[in-house]
C-alpha positions as CSV (number, residue, x, y, z in Angstrom):
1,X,0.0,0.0,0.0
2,X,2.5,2.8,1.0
3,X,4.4,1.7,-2.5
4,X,1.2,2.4,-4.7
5,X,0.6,5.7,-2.9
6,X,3.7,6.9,-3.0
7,X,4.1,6.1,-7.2
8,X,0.7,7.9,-6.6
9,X,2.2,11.1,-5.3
10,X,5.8,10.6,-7.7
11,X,3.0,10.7,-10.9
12,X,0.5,13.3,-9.8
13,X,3.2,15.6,-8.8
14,X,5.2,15.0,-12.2
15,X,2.1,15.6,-14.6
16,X,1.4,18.4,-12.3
17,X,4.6,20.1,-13.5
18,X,3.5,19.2,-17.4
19,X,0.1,20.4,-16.8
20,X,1.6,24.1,-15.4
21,X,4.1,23.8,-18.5
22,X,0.6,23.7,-21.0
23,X,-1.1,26.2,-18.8
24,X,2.0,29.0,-18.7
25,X,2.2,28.6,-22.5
26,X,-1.3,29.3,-22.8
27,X,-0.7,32.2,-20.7
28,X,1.9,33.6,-22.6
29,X,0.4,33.3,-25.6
30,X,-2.5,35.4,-24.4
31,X,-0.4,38.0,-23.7
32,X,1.3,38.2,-27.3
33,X,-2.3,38.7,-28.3
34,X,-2.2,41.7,-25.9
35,X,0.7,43.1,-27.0
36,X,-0.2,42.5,-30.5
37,X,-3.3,44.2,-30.4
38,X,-2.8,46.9,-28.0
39,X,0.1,49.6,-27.6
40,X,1.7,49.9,-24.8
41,X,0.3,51.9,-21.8
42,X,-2.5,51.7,-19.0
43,X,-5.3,50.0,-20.6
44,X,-2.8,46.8,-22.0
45,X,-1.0,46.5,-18.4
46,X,-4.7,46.2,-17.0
47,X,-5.7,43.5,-19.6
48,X,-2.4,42.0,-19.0
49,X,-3.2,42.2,-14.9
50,X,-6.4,40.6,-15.6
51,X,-5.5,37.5,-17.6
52,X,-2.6,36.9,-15.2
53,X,-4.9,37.3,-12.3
54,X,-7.4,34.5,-13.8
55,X,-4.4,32.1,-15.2
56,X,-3.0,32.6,-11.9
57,X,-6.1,30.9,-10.0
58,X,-6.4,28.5,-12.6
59,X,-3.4,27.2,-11.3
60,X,-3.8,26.8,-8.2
61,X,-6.9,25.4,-8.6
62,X,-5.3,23.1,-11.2
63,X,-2.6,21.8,-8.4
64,X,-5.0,21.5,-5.1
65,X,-7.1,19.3,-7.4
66,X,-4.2,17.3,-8.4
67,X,-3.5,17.4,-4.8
68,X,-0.3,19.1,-4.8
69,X,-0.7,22.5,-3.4
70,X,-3.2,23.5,-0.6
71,X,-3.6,27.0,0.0
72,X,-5.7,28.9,2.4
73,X,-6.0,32.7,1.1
74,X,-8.8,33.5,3.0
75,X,-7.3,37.0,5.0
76,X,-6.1,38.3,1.4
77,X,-9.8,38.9,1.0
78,X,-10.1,41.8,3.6
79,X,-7.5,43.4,0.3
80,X,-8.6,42.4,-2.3
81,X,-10.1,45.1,-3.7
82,X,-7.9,48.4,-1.9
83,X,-5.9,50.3,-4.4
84,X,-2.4,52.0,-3.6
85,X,-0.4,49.8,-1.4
86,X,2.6,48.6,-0.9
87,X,2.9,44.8,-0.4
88,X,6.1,43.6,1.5
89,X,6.5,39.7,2.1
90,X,8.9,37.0,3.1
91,X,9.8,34.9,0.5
92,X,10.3,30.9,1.0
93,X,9.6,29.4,-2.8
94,X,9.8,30.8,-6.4
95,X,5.9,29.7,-5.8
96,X,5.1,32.8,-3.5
97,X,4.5,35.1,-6.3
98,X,2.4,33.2,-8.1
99,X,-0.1,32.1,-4.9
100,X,-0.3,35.8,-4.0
101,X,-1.3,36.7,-7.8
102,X,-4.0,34.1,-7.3
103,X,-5.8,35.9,-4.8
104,X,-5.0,39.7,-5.7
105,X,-6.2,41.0,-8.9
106,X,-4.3,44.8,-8.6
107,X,-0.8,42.7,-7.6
108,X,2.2,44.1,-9.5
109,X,5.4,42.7,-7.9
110,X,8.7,44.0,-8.4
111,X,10.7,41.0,-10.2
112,X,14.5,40.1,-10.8
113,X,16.0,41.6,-13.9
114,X,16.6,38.0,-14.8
115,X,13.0,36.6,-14.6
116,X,11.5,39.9,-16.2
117,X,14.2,39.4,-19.0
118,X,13.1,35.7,-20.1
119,X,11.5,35.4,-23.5
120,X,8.7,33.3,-22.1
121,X,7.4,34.3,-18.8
122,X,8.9,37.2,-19.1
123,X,7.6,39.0,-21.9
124,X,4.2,38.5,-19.8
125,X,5.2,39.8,-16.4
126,X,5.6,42.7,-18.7
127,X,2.7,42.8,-20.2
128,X,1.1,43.3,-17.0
129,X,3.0,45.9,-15.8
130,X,5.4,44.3,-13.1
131,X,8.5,45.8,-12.1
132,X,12.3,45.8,-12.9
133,X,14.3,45.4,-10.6
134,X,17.6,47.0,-11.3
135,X,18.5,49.7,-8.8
136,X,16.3,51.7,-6.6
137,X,16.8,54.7,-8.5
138,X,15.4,52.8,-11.2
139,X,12.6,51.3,-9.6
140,X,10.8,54.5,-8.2
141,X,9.2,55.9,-11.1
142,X,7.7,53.1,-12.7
143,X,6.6,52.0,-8.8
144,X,4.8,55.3,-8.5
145,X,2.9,54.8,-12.0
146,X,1.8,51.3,-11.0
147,X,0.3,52.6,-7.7
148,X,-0.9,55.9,-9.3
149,X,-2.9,53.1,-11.7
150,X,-4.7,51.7,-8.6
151,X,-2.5,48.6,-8.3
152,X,-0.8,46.6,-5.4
153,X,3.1,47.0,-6.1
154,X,4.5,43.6,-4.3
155,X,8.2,42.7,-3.1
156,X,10.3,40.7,-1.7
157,X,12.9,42.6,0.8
158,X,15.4,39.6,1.2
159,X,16.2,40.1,-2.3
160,X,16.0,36.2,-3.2
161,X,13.8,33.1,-1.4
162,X,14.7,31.9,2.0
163,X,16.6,28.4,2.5
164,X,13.9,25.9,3.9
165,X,14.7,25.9,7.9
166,X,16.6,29.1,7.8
167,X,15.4,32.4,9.1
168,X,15.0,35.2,6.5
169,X,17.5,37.5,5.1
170,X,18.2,41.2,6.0
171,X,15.5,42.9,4.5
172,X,16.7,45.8,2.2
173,X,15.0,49.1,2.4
174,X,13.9,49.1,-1.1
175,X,10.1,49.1,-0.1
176,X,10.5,51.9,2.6
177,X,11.6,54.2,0.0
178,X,9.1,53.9,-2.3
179,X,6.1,54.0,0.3
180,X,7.7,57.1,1.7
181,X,8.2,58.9,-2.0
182,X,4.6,58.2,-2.7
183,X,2.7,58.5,0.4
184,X,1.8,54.5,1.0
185,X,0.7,52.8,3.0
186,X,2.9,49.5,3.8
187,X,1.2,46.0,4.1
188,X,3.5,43.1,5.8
189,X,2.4,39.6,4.7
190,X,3.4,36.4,6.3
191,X,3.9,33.2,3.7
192,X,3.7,30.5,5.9
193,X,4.6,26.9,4.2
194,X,5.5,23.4,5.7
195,X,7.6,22.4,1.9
196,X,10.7,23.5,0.7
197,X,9.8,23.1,-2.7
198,X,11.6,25.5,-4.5
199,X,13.0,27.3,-2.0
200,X,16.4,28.5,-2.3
201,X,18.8,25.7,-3.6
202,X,15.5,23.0,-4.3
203,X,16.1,21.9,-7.6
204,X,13.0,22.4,-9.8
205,X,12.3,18.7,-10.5
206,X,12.9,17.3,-6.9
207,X,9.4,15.8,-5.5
208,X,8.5,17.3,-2.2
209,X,6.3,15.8,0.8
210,X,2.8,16.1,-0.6
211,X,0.7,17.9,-0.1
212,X,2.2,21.6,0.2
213,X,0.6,23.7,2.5
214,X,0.7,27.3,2.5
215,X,-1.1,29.8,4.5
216,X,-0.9,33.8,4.5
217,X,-1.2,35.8,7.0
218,X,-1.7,39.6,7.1
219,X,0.3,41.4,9.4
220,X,-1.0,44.9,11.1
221,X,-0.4,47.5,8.6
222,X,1.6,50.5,9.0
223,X,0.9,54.3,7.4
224,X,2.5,56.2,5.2
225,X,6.2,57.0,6.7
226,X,7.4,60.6,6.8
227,X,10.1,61.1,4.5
228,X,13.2,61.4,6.6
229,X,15.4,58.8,7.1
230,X,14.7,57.6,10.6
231,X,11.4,57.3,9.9
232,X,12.1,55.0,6.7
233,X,15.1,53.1,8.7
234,X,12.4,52.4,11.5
235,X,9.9,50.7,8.9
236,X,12.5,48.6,7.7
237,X,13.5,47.7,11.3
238,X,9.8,47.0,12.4
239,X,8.7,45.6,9.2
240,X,11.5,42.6,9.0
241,X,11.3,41.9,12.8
242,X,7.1,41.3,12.5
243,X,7.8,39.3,9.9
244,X,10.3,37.2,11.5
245,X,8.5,37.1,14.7
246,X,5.5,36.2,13.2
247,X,7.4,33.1,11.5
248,X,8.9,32.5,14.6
249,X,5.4,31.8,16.8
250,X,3.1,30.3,13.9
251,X,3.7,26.5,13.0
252,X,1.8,25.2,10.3
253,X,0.4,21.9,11.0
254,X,0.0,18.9,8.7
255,X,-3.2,18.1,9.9
């Protein structure tokens, strides 16, 4: 018995990973049809937001009924809908971003020049507006145009996923700058998981314990910061030690 179930994960997780290849084709071929149809500017980034947005849940939906992936998104509803914030999060797997884009319509997340660079996924994160992440100076304006256009702006102040078992990373101050230059407000969220699938160093086609279980959490919120550097330096302080207390005191059981 434990034999056939576990061929029974080994297979289910293995054309899980073909189905999501099929699906993020499909998705980037609907955003060529965007940006063949449509010039550049607010109205294709919204399109491009919106058939992310639905793709996104598709997938999810796609791996929980494979029984791969369970998620429970259910406080990401009290945000669903607000415009203008900004979005800071811990980051344990390469699948944060997607979960997260599952659940918030608005999300634009500020992405690695080398992800936003790829020909493939890429050239959609594009399409929908997301982020660049080159150098701060860089990142500001188009951050304040995607919060200007009602979005979420999302990222990731470790810079790159978490080991699995290892605390975050030094959060960088990135996210303080921007909410301080346009006047936002700054929402924490906690990505709790019990897998290390794809977290930093898990190789892409390594089977994890099934199923994975992720939970988010939204941490009190904090206002707009005045813009002087103690005020930013204190955000980034309080910001990164929520977070990591909050990791610290919730345990996500298997049950």
């Amino acid at each position: 018995m434990f034999r056939l179930s576990a061929l029974s994960a080994c297979v289910r997780f293995y054309a899980s990973l073909l189905g999501i290849a099929v699906i993020f084709l499909a998705l980037d071929a609907g955003a060529f049809v965007l940006r063949s149809l449509l010039p550049e500017g607010p109205r294709r980034r919204r399109l491009g937001r919106f058939w992310l947005y639905h793709v996104a849940r598709f997938s999810v939906r796609f791996l929980h009924i494979m029984g791969i992936l369970e998620c429970d998104l259910r406080d990401l509803a009290a945000i669903r809908q607000e415009t203008g914030l900004v979005l800071v999060a811990n980051h344990p797997s390469r699948l944060d971003s997607l979960i997260l884009a599952a659940a918030l319509p608005r999300l634009v997340c500020v992405t690695k020049a080398s992800i936003w660079e790829r020909p493939s996924l890429g050239s959609t994160l594009r399409t929908a507006g997301y982020i660049r992440h080159d150098s701060l100076l860089k990142l500001i304006g188009p951050a304040t145009d995607s919060l200007k256009e009602g979005c979420q702006l999302l990222l990731f102040p470790e810079g790159t996923r978490s080991r699995a078992g290892a605390e975050p990373g030094a959060f960088q101050p990135g996210f303080a700058a921007i909410a301080q230059r346009t006047r936002s407000a700054v929402q924490p969220i906690l990505i709790e998981t019990n897998s290390p699938y794809l977290s930093q160093g898990w190789p892409f086609l390594r089977r994890p314990p099934l199923p994975m279980r992720y939970r988010i959490h939204l941490a009190p919120r904090f206002p707009a910061p005045a813009r002087d550097e103690a005020s930013g330096r204190a955000l980034v302080e309080t910001t990164e030690t929520l977070l990591k207390q909050g990791l610290t005191q919730t345990t996500l059981r298997d049950t």
